[in-house]
C-alpha positions in Angstrom: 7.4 -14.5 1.1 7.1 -10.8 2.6 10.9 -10.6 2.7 11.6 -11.9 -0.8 9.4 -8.3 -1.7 12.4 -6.4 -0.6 15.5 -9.0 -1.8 16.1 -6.5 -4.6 16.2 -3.1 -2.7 19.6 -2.9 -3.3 21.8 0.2 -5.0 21.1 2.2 -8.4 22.8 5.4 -8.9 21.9 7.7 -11.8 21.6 11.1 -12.4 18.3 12.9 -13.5 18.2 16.5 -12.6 18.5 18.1 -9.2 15.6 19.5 -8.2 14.9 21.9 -4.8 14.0 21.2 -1.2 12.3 23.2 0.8 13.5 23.2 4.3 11.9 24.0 7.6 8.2 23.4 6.5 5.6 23.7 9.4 3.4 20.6 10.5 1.9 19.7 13.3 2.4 16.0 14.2 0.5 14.3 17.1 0.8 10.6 18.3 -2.7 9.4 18.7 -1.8 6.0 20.3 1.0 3.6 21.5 0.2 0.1 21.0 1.0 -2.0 24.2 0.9 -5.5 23.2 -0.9 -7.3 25.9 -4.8 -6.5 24.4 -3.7 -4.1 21.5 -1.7 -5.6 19.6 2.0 -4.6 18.2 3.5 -3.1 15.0 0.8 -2.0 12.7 2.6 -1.8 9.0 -0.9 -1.6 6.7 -2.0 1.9 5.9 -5.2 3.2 8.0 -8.6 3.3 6.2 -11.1 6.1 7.1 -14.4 5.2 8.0 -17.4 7.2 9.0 -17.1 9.4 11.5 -13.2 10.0 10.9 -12.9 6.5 12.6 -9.2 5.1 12.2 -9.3 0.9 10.7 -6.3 -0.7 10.6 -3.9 -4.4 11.6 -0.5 -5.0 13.7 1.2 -8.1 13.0 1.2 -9.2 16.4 -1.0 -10.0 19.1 -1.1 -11.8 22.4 -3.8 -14.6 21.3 -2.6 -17.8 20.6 -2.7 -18.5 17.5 -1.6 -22.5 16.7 1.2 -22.0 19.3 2.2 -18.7 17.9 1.2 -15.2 18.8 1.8 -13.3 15.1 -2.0 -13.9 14.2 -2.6 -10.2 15.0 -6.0 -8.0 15.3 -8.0 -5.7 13.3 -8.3 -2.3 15.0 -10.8 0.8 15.6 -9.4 4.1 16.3 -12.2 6.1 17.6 -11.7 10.1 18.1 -12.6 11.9 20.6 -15.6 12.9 21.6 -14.5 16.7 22.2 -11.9 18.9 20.7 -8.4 17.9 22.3 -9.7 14.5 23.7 -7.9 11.1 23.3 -8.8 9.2 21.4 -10.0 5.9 22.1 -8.5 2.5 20.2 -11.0 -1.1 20.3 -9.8 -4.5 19.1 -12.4 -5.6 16.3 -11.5 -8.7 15.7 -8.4 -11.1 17.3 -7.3 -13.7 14.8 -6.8 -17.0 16.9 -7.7 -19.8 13.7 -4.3 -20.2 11.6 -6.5 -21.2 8.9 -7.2 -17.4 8.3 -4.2 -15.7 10.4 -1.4 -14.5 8.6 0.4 -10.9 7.7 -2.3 -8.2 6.5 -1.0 -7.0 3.2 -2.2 -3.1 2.1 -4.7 -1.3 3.8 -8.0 -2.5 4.5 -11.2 -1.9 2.5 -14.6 -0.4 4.3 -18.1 -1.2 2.1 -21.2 0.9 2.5 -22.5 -0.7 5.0 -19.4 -0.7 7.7 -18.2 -3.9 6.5 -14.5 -4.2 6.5 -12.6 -6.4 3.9 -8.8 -7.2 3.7 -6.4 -10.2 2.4 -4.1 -12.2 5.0 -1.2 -13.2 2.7 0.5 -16.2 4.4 -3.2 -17.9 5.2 -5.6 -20.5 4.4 -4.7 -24.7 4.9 -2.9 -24.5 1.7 -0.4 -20.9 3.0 -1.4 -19.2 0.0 -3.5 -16.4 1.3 -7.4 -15.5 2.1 -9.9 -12.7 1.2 -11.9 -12.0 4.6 -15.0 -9.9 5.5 -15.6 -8.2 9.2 -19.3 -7.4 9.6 -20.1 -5.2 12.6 -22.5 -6.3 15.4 -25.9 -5.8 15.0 -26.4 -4.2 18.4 -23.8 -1.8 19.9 -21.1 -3.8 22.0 -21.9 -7.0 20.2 -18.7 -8.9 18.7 -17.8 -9.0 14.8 -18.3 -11.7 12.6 -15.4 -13.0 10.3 -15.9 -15.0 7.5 -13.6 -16.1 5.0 -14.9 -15.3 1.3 -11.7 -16.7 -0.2 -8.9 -19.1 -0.2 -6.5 -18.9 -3.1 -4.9 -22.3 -4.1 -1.9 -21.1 -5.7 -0.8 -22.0 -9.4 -4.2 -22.0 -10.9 -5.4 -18.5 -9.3 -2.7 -17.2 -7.6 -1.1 -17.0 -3.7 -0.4 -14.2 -1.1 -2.9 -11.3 -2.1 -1.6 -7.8 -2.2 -5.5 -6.4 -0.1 -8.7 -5.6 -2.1 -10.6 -2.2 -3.3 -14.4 -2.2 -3.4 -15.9 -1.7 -7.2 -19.3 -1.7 -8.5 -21.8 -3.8 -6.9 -19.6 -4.4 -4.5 -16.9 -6.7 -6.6 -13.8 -6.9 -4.8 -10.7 -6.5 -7.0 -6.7 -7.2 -5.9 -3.7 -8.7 -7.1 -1.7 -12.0 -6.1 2.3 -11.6 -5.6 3.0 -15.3 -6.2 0.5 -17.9 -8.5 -0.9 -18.3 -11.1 0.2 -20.1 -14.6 3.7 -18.5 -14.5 3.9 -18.6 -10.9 4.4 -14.8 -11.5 1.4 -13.1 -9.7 -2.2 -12.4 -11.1 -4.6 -9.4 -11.1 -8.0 -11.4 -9.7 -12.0 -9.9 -9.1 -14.5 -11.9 -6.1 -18.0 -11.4 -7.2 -20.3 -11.6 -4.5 -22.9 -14.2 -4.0 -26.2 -14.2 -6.4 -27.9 -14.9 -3.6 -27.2 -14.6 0.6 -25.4 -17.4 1.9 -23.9 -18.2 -1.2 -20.2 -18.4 -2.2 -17.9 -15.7 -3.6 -17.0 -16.4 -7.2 -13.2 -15.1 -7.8 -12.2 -14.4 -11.8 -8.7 -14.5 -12.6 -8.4 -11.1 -14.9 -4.9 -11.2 -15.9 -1.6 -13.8 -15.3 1.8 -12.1 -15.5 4.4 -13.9 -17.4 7.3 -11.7 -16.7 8.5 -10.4 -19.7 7.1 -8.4 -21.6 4.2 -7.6 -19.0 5.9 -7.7 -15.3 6.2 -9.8 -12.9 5.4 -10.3 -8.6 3.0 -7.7 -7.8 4.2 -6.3 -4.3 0.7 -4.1 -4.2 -3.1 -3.8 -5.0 -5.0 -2.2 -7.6 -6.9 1.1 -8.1 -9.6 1.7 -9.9 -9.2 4.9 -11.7 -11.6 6.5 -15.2 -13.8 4.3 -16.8 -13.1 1.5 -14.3 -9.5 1.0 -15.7 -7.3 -0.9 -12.6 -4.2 0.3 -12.2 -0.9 -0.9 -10.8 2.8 -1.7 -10.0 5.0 -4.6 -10.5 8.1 -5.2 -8.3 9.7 -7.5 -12.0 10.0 -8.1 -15.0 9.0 -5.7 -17.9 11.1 -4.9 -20.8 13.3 -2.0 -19.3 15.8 -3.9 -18.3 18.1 -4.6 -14.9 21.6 -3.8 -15.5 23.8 -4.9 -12.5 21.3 -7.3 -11.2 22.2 -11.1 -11.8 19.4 -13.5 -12.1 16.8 -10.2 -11.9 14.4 -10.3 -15.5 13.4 -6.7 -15.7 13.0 -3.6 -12.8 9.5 -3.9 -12.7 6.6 -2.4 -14.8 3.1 0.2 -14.2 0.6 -1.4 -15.9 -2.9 -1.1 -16.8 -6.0 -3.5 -17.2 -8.8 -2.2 -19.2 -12.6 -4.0 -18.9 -14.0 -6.2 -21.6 -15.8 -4.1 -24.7 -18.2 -6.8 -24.2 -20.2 -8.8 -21.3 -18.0 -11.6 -20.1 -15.1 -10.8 -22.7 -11.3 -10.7 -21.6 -9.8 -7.5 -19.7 -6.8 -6.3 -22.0 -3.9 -5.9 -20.1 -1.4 -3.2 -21.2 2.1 -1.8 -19.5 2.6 1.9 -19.8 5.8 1.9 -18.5 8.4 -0.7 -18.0 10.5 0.9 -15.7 14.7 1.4 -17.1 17.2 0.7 -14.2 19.0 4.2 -15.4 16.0 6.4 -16.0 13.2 5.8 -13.0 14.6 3.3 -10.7 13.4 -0.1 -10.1 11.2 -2.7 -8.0 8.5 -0.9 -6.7 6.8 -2.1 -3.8 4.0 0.7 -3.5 1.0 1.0 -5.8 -0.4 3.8 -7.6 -2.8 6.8 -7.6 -4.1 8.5 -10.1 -5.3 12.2 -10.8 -8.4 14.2 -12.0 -6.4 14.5 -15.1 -6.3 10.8 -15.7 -2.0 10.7 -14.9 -0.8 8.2 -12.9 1.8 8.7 -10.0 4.2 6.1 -8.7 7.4 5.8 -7.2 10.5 3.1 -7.1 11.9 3.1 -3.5 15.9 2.6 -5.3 17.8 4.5 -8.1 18.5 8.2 -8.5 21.5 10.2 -8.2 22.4 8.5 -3.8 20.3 5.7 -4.5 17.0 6.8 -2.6 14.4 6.9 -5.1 12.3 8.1 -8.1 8.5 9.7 -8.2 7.5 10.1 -11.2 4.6 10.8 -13.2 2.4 9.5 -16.6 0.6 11.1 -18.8 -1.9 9.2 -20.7 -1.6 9.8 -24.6 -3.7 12.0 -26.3 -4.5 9.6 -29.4 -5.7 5.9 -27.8 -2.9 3.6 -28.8 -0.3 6.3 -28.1 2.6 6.0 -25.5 2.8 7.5 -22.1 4.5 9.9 -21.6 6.7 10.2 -18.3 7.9 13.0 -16.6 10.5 12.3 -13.6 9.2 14.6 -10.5 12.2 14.4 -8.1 15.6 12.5 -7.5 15.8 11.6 -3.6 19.3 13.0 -2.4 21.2 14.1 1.0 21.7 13.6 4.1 18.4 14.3 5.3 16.3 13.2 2.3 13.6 10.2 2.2 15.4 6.8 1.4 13.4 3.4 0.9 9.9 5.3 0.4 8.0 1.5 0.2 4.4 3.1 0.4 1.8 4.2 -2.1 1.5 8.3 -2.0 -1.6 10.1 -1.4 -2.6 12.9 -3.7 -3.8 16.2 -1.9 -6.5 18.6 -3.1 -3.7 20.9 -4.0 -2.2 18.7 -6.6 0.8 17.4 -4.1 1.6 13.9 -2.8 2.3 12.9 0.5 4.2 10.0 1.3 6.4 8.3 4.1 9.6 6.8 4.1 11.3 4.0 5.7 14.5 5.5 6.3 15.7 8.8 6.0 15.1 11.8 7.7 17.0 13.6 10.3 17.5 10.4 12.8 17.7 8.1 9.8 14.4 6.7 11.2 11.8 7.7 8.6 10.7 10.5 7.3 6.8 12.2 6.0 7.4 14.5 3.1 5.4 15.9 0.3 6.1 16.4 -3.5 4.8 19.6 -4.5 3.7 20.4 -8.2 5.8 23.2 -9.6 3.9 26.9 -10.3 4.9 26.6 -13.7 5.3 24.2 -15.9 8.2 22.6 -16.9 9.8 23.7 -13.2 10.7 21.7 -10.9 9.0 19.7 -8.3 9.9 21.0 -4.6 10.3 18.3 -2.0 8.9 18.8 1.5 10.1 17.3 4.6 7.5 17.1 7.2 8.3 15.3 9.8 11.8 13.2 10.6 11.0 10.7 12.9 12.2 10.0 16.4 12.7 6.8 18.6 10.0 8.0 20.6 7.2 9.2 18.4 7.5 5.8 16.5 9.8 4.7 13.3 10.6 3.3 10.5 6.8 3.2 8.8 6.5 0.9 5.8 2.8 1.9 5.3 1.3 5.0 3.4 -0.5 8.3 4.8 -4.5 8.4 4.6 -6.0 11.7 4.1 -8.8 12.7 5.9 -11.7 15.0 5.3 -10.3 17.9 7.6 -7.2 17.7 5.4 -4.9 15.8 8.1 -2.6 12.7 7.4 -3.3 9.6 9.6 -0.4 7.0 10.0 1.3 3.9 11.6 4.6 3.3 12.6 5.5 0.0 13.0 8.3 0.1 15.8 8.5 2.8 18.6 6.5 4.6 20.7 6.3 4.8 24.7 5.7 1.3 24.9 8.1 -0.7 27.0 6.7 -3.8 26.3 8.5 -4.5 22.8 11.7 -4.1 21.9 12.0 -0.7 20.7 8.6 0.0 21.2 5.1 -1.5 20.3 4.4 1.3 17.1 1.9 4.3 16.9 -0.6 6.1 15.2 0.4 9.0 14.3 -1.7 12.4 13.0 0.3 15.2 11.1 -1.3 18.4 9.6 0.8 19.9 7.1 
């Protein structure tokens, strides 16, 4: 299923403006760890989530536990930092998936609750292959081992299959999104209630089905929750835009938003703001969105543009409810050096930029971190930012995003390379860069 997500990452050319790169930028990257496999785990592809103390939570695909006679169960991992300045810091397997029942590929990051409870999706899970919702609880005395329990198995065409990862909401609902399912087989958005009572069962609500056209089709990623507890997200088809040059492809995907019942136990009221046009923004996002103090929303389709690479852009909610959005296209991706298949969700900084990785580009062709940064005046352009090009040994090729922490760094995974000898090409890294 995970490959079909990227089937249609194939050319788009237009043109849209050229805007400026700024060369030569200063950052300050540091590996923080090379996986090794045997006890570790291998190629870690979801995006890190901060937890107290600046700890680093995240999953590799792989691990060395056998797992129904295969070892791609992978682990959930802790990233500890150090206990002085300039120490190493110090990585702990959490939790070793060996039941095929509830192993399968992580999809988006995880989610960490109040109370240091970690939640995340397995996509390829459950008797039935259609994906779980699980829960980690920590020990209840320091060293102890963490408890997983599976709050949900998805059964396919009623409710949905392969879940895109969950965000925490109020009273600790879990929203997310299904790729495959539902009545149209073409992905859901779904909420998991928690139990009235301890002990009890989750309750999961399907919110919205996706048809395909007119509303989009096959999310590839989760939701936000953004003003007024509005979700808010991507899908990789359908829409009304359109998909020239693509046989058998029913719309370039759509942003779309979900808005709560006006009433206790009414219907959400599903919405697309932007269906996206194969010769304006690009196509077939794979990465979510995030949204601003300013209510806009920021996405970005990994193809299209004037060499094929990619369009962030932005929208502007209307001034008058009922209104269009208004989009505003930030950047065309373009030369040698620039970010190409950018498959990741950005992150927005405190200075109004986003940061983002790539899964090819950069100086080695091997990925690249960039940021987008606002213009100093409006209606100027947007000035691109390359960070960091990566190299064969600092770890390549990421797929997930950047998590920002507290201090202001940018925490990341790689999901090949490294010093690692013990995969081909290396086992991946995490990575810390301070712009």
């Amino acid at each position: 299923m995970t490959s079909s997500r990227h089937a249609a990452l194939i050319g788009a050319i237009f043109a849209l403006g050229h805007l400026s790169i700024a060369q030569g930028a200063s950052a300050t990257y540091k590996t923080l760890y090379n996986f090794t496999y045997a006890g570790d785990g291998a190629f870690p592809y979801i995006t890190l989530a901060i937890g107290q103390h600046g700890s680093l939570y995240g999953a590799t695909q792989a691990s060395p536990a056998v797992c129904g006679g295969s070892s791609a169960c992978g682990i959930v991992f802790e990233l500890k930092p150090p206990a002085v300045r300039g120490g190493a810091w110090t990585e702990a397997t959490i939790y070793a998936f060996t039941n095929p029942a509830v192993a399968g590929l992580f999809a988006n990051a995880l989610a960490i609750g109040a109370n240091g409870q970690i939640y995340g999706t397995a996509n390829n899970a459950s008797p039935s292959a259609n994906g779980v919702v699980f829960r980690l609880t920590p020990p209840s005395s320091p060293g102890g081992a963490w408890t997983e329990s599976t709050l949900y198995s998805f059964q396919g065409s009623p409710d949905g299959a392969s879940p895109n990862g969950v965000v925490i909401g109020k009273n600790g609902a879990l929203y997310g999104t299904t790729s495959y399912g539902g009545p149209s087989l073409a992905g859901t958005v779904f909420k998991l209630a928690p139990p009235a009572s301890p002990g009890g069962d989750w309750i999961e609500t399907v919110l919205y089905a996706f048809a395909g056209v007119p509303d989009g089709a096959n999310p590839a990623s989760g939701v936000i929750i953004g003003l007024n507890g509005v979700l808010y997200g991507t899908t990789h088809f359908g829409g009304t835009g359109g998909c020239q040059g693509f046989s058998g492809v029913t719309g370039c995907g759509a942003v779309f938003e979900l808005k709560p019942p006006a009433v206790p136990s009414g219907p959400w009221t599903e919405s697309v703001i932007r269906s996206l046009v194969y010769g304006v923004d690009g196509g077939f996002p794979n990465a979510g969105v995030v949204q601003g103090a300013n209510g806009a929303v920021y996405a970005i389709s990994p193809v299209g543009g004037q060499d094929f690479l990619g369009v962030p852009f932005e929208l502007t909610p209307p001034s008058s409810p009922g209104d269009p959005w208004t989009e505003t296209v930030l950047y065309n991706f373009h030369g040698q050096n620039s970010p190409s298949k950018v498959f990741a969700t950005p992150v927005l900084g405190s200075n109004g930029a986003l940061y983002n990785t790539s899964f090819d580009g950069g100086a080695a062709k091997l990925g690249v971190v960039f940021s987008l940064k606002p213009p100093s005046q409006p209606a100027t352009a947007w000035t691109e930012i390359p960070l960091y090009s990566f190299t064969a040994d600092s770890g390549f090729h990421p797929s997930a995003g950047l998590s920002l922490g507290a201090n202001g760094a940018l925490y990341g995974v790689t999901g090949q390379g490294g010093t690692s000898t013990a995969c081909y090409q290396g086992c991946g890294t995490v990575f810390q860069l301070v712009p």
